[in-house]
FIKE-599634 format. One record per residue (C-alpha): residue in one letter; residue number from 1; x, y, z. Coordinates in steps of 0.1 Angstrom, whole numbers, always signed. Layout:
BEGIN
- A	NUM	X	Y	Z;
...
# end
This chain:
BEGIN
- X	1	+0	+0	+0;
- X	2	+16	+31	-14;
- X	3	+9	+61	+13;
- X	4	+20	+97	+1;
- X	5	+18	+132	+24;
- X	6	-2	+159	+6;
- X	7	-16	+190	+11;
- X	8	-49	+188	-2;
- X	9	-65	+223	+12;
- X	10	-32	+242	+1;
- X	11	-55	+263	-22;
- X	12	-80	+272	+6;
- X	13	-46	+288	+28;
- X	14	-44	+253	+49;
- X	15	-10	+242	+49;
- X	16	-15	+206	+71;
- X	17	-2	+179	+55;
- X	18	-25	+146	+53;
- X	19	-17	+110	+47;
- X	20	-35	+97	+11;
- X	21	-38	+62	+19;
- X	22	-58	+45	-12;
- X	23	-89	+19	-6;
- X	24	-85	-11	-24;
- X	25	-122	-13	-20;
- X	26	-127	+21	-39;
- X	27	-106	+22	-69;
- X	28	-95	+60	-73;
- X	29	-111	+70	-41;
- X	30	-82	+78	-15;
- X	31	-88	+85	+21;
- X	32	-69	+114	+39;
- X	33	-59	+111	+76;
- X	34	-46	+150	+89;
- X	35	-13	+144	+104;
- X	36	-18	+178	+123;
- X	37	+15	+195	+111;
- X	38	+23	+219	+88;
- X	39	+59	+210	+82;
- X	40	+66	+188	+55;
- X	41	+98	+165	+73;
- X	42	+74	+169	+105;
- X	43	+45	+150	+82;
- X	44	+72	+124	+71;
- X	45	+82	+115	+104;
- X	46	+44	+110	+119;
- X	47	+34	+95	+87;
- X	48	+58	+63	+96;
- X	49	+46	+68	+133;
- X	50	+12	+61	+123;
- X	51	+19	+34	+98;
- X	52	+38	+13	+119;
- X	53	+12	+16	+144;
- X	54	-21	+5	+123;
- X	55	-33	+37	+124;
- X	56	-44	+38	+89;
- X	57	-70	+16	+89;
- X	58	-90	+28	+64;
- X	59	-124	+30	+90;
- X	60	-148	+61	+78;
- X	61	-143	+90	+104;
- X	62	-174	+102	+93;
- X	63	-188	+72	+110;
- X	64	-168	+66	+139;
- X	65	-152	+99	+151;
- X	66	-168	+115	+179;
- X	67	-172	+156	+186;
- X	68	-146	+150	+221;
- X	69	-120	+128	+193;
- X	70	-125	+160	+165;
- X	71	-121	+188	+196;
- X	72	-91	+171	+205;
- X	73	-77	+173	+171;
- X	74	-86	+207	+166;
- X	75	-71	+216	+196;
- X	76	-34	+199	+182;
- X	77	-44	+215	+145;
- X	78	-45	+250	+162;
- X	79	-17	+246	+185;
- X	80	+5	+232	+153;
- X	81	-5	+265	+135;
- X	82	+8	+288	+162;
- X	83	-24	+300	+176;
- X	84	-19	+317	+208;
- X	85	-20	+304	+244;
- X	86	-48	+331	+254;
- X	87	-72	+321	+217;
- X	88	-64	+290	+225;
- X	89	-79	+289	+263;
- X	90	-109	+308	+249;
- X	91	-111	+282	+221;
- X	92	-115	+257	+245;
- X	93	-140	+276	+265;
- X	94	-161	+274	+235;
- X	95	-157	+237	+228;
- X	96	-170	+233	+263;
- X	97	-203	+241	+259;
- X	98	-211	+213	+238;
- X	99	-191	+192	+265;
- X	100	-225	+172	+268;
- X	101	-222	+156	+229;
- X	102	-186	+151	+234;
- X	103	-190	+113	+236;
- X	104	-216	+113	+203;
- X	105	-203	+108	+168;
- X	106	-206	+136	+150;
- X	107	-224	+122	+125;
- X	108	-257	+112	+149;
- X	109	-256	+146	+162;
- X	110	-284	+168	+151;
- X	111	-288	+210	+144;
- X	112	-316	+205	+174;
- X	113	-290	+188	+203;
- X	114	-263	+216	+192;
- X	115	-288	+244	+199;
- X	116	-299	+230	+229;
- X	117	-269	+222	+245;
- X	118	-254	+256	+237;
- X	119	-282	+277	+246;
- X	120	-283	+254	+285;
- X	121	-244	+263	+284;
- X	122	-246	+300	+273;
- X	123	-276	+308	+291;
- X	124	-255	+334	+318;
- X	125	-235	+348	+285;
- X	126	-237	+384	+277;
- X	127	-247	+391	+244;
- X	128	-212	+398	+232;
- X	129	-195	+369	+244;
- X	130	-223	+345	+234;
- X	131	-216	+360	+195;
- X	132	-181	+350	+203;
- X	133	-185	+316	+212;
- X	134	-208	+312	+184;
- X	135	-183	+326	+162;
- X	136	-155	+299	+174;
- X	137	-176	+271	+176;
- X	138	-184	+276	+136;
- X	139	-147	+277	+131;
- X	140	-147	+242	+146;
- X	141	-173	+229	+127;
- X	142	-156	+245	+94;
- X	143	-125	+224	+105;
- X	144	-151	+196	+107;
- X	145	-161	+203	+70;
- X	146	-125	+216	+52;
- X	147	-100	+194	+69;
- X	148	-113	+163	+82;
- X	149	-146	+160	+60;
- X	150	-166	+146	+80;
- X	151	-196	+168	+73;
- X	152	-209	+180	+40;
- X	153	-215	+218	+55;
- X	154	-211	+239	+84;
- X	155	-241	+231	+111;
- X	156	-240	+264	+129;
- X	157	-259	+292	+112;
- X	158	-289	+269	+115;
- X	159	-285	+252	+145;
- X	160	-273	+285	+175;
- X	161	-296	+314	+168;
- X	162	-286	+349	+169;
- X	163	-287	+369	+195;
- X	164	-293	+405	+193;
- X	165	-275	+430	+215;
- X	166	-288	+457	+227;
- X	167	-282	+489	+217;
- X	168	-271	+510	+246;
- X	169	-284	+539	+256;
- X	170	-264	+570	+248;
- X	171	-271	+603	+269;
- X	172	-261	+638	+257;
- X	173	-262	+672	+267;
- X	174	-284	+699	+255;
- X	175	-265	+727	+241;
- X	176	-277	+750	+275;
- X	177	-260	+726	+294;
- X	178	-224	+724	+270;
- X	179	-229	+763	+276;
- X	180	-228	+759	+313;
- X	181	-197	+732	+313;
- X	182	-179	+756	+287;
- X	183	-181	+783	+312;
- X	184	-170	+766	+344;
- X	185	-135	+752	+323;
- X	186	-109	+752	+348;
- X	187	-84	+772	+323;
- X	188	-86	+786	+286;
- X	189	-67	+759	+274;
- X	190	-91	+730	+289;
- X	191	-123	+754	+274;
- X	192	-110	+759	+236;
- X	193	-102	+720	+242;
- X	194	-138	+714	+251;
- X	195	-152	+737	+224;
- X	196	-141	+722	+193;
- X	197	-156	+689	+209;
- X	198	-185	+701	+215;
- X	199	-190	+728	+187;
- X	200	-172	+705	+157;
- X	201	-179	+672	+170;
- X	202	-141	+666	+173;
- X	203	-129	+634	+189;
- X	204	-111	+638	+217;
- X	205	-75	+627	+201;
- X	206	-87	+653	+172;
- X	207	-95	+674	+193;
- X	208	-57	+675	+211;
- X	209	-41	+673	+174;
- X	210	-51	+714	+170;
- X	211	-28	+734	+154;
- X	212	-36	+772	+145;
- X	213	-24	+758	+109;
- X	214	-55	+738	+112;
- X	215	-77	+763	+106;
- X	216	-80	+781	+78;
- X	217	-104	+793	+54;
- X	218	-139	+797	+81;
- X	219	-126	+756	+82;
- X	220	-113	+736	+108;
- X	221	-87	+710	+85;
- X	222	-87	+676	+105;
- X	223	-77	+638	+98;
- X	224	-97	+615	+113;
- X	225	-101	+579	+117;
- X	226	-82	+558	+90;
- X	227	-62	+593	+84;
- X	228	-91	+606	+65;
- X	229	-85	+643	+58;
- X	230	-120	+663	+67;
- X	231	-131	+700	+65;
- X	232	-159	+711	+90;
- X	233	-170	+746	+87;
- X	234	-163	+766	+121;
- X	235	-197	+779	+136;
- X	236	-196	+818	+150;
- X	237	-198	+801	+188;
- X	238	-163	+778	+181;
- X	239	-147	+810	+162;
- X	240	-157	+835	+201;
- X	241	-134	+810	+216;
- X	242	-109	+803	+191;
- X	243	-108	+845	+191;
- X	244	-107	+845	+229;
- X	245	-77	+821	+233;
- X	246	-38	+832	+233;
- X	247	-23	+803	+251;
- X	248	+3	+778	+237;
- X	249	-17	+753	+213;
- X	250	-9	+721	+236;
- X	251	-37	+703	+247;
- X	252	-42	+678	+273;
- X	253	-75	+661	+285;
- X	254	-82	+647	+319;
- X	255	-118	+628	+326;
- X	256	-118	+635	+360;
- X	257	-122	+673	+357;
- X	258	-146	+674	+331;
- X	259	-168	+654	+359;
- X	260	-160	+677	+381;
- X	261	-171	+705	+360;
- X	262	-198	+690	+344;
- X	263	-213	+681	+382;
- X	264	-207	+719	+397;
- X	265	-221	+733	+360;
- X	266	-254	+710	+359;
- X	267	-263	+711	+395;
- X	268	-300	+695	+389;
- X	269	-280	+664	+374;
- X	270	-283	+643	+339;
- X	271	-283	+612	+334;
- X	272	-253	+589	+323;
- X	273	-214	+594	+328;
- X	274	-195	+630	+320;
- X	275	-167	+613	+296;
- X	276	-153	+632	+265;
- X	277	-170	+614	+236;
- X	278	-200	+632	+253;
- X	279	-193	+667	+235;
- X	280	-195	+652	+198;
- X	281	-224	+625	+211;
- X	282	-241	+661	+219;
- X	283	-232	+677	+193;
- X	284	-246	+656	+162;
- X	285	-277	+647	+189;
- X	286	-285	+681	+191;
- X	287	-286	+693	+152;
- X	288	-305	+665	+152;
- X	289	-330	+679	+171;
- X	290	-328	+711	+157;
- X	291	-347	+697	+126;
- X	292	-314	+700	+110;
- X	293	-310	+679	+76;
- X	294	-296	+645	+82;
- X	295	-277	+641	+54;
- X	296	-260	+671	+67;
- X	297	-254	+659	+100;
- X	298	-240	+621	+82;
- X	299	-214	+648	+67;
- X	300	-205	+669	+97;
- X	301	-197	+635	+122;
- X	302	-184	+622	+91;
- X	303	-203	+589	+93;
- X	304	-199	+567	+65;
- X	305	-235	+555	+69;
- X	306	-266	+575	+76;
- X	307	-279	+546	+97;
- X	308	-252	+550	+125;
- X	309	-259	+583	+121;
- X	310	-298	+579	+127;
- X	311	-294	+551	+149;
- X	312	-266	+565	+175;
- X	313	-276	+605	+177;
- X	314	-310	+607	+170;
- X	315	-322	+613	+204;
- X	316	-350	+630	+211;
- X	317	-365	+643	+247;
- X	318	-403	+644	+261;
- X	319	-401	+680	+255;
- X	320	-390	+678	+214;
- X	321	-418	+654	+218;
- X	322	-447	+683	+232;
- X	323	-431	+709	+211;
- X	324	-435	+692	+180;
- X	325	-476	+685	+185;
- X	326	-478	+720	+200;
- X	327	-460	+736	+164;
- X	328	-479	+708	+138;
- X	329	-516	+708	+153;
- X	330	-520	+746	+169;
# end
């Protein structure tokens, strides 16, 4: 029996090498045993290893294997490939959960025992870490499919629902209350820090790159995420304090005092957390709510889809609620 070492997934990017060990009971049809390596001399050496131990025995994994035997060669196939220690230990904190199936063969199991013995497992997960395991747990079952075929197609779409998260609730400030803060800024230098923030919707690591060179032209010149240059045009309120200001243009930000601040300025309280993300979550909330265009607000954030713009800052209060009957139906 003439056994070679190929790489039969090389064209998918999977470099293991497998034993082709031909069945004399299938002429033309070889049978592939992974020798969980992707070194060739490494595959030489543990395809004698095996031989001389009756390994290849030509029984159908598909048939035989069970999900505890395929984890456990996963496991090797991930370690061989350099995976991390720490992906590796969360790995295995995925293959867990279907701990109760471990001792089926895989190809008994069905879509309903996967679902039900990851949603019993996951049941305490948060909705982030449950799409994580999920996520893993299809990269097993793609293993299951690409390098050991032992199923026709991956199992998991179908058989682990999804599970929404939440979308959190974001507070802002009205622009009476970013006056207030503004005002009670411990230093000129911390308050033209706070204003482009809150009146250009700078991020706070924008908002510390100001230059005087970046402004020019009634436009504040900024590159943003992915070094994507951006103009925004500077409104009259931004220009009083760029006006105001003769200090040295070196900024520094430090949470604590804007809380500080932001509790002394607002003394009948808001909801949420004074951070500095806050000043550019208020300011695209509130053109929002000032009926301004929403196209115009995608461009100002600079949001490469109108849906996170409509979905993340278009808050609205009880009182835009009242004001808008009162306007519409006098």
């Amino acid at each position: 029996m003439s056994i070679t070492i190929v790489q039969k997934n090389k064209s998918k990017g999977i470099l293991t090498w497998y034993a082709r060990v031909p069945d004399p009971r299938k002429r033309g049809v070889p049978h592939y045993f992974s020798l969980n390596t992707t070194s060739k001399s490494e595959a030489k050496i543990r395809k004698e290893e095996r031989l001389k131990a009756g390994d290849f025995d030509l029984k159908n994994e598909a048939e035989t294997m069970t999900l505890g035997e395929a984890a456990v060669k996963f496991e090797q196939y991930e370690r061989a490939k350099g995976t991390k220690p720490r992906s590796i230990e969360t790995m295995l904190q995925a293959l867990n959960m279907l701990k109760g199936l471990s001792g089926k063969r895989i190809s008994d199991i069905t879509n309903k025992e996967i679902s039900e013995t990851f949603l019993e497992s996951g049941e305490s997960l948060s909705p982030i870490t449950y799409r994580n395991r999920k996520a893993i747990l299809s990269t097993f079952f793609n293993y299951l499919v690409d390098v050991l075929e032992i199923l026709p197609h991956n199992p998991i779409r179908k058989a682990i629902p999804r599970r929404k998260i939440p979308k959190k609730k974001r507070d802002f400030w009205t622009a009476d209350q970013i006056d207030r803060i503004i005002a009670n800024a411990p230093n000129p230098r911390a308050r033209l820090l706070w204003s482009f923030m809150a009146f250009a919707g700078l991020r706070v690591s924008e908002a510390k790159a100001m230059q005087p060179e970046s402004i020019h032209d009634g436009y504040i010149h900024v590159k943003g995420k992915g070094d994507k240059e951006a103009k925004i045009p500077i409104c009259p309120r931004l220009q009083r304090e760029i006006d105001r200001y003769d200090g040295e243009w070196k900024f520094s930000f430090a949470e604590e005092t804007l809380r500080k601040v932001a509790a002394k300025a607002i003394p009948e309280g808001f909801p949420g957390k004074a951070h500095a993300h806050r000043f550019r979550h208020s300011f695209g909330s509130n053109l929002i709510r000032a009926g301004v265009n929403i196209k115009i607000v995608q461009t100002l954030m600079r949001h490469e889809s109108i849906n996170l713009t409509l979905d993340t800052y278009g808050h609205i209060l009880d009182t835009d609620c009242e004001k808008a009957i009162k306007d519409v139906y006098k």
